[in-house]
C-alpha positions in Angstrom: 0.0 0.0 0.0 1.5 3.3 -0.8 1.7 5.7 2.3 -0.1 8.5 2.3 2.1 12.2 2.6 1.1 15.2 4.9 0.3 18.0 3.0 -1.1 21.7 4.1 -2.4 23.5 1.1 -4.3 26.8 1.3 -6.8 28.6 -1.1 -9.3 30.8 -0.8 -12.8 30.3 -1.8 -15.9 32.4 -1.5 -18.7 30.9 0.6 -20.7 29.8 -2.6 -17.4 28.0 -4.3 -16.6 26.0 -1.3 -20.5 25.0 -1.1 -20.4 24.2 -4.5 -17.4 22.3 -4.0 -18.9 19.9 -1.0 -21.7 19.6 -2.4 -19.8 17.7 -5.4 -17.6 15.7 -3.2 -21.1 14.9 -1.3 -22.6 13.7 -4.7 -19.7 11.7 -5.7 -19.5 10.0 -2.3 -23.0 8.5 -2.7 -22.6 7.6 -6.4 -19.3 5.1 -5.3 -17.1 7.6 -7.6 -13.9 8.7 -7.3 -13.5 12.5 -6.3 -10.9 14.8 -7.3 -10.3 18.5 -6.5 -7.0 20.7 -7.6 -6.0 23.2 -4.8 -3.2 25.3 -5.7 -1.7 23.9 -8.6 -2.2 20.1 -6.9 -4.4 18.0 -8.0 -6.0 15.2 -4.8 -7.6 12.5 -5.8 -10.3 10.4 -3.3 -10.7 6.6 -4.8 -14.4 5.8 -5.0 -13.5 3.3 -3.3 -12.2 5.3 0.2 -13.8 5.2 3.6 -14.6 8.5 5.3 -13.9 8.1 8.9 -15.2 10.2 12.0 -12.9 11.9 14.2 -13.6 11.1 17.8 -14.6 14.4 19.3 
């Protein structure tokens, strides 16, 4: 398995593009596709295939 890197990218987004932006990556998680988003010249990829796990609070 390849190991993931750390990575701490910024970019700013109005309230409406980041919206717009979850609401994809929502839409995507439930259709079992994989996600992808470039942030500052870096494109990150989610595999469809990915579990999304809950931090303990």
């Amino acid at each position: 398995m390849k190991k993931s890197m750390t990575r701490d990218i910024e970019k700013v987004y109005t309230k409406s593009e980041f919206v717009k932006k979850l609401r994809r990556f929502a839409d995507v998680l439930e259709a079992d596709k994989k996600f992808s988003i470039q942030i500052a010249n870096e494109r990150i990829s989610v595999p469809k295939n990915a579990i999304v796990i809950r931090p303990l609070a």
